[in-house]
N, C-alpha and C positions, 0 to 999 in steps of 0.2 A: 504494500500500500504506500501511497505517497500522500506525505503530509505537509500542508502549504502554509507558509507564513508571511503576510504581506507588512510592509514597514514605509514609511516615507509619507503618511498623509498629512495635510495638514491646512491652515489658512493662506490662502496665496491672494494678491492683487491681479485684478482683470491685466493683459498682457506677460502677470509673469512666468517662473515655469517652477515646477517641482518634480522630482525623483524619486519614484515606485521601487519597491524592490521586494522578489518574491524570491522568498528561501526554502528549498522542497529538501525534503529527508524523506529516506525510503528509495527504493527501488522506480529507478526509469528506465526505457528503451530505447532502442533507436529508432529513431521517428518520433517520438512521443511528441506528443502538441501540447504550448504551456501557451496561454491566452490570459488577457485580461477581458473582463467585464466589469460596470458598473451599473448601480441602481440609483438611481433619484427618489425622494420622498412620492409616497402614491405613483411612481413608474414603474413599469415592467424594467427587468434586469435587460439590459442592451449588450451587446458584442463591442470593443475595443479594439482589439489587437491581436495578433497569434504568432508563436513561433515555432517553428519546427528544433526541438534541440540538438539536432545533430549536424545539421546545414547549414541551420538560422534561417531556412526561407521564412518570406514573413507576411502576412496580409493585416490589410486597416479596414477598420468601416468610413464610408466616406468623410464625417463629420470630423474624422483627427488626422484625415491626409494630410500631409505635410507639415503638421503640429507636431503630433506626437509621434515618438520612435522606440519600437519594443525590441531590446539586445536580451543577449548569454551572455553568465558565465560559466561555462560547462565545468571548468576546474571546481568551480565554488558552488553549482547545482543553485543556479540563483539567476531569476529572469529581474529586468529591471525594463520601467513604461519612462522614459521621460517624456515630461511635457511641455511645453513650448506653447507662447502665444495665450494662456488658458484664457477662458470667457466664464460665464458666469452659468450658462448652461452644461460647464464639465462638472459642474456641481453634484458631487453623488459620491457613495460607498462605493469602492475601487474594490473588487474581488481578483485575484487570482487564481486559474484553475488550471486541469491538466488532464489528457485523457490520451489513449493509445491511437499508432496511427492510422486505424482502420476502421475507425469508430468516429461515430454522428457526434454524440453528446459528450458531457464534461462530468467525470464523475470523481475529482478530485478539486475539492476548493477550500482556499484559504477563509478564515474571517471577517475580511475586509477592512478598508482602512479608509476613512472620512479624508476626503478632498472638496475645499472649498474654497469657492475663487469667488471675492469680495469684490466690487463695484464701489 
């Protein structure tokens, strides 16, 4: 099983940026997919980011193209979301998750970590 810890949230100004970081203990693969997701108050949980952790291929959802940039550290078993630019709508509980690579859903997730970008 792989067990996810996310770190980095916090109060940020509209424009500024802050740095995610998600620390997995347990067992991973090759392939395995580490993703961020976030929730807003009364929001469905949205898609973020993805990383493949063996290649670092990586896909965005439209809204953090060129904002935000999801890295490895394969030595350190530790994905990190930085964010660039933030607005006031990145506003939400940042989760981290992870799942194999042949599979739809995400069956490994951290706690999540309060990101909030002030106006």
């Amino acid at each position: 099983q792989v067990q996810l810890v996310e770190s980095g949230g916090g109060l940020v100004q509209v424009g500024g940026s802050l740095r995610l970081s998600c620390a997995a203990s347990g067992r991973t693969f090759s392939g395995y997919v580490m993703a961020w997701f976030r929730q807003a108050p009364g929001k469905e949980r949205e898609f973020v980011a993805r990383i493949t952790l063996t290649f670092g291929g990586t896909l965005y959802t439209d809204s953090v193209k060129g904002r935000f940039t999801i890295s490895r550290d394969k030595a350190k078993n530790t994905v990190y979301l930085q964010m660039n630019s933030l607005k006031p709508e990145d506003t939400a509980v940042y989760y981290c998750a992870g799942r194999l690579p042949n599979r739809d859903s995400y069956d490994s997730w951290g706690q999540g970590t309060q990101v909030t970008v002030s106006s």
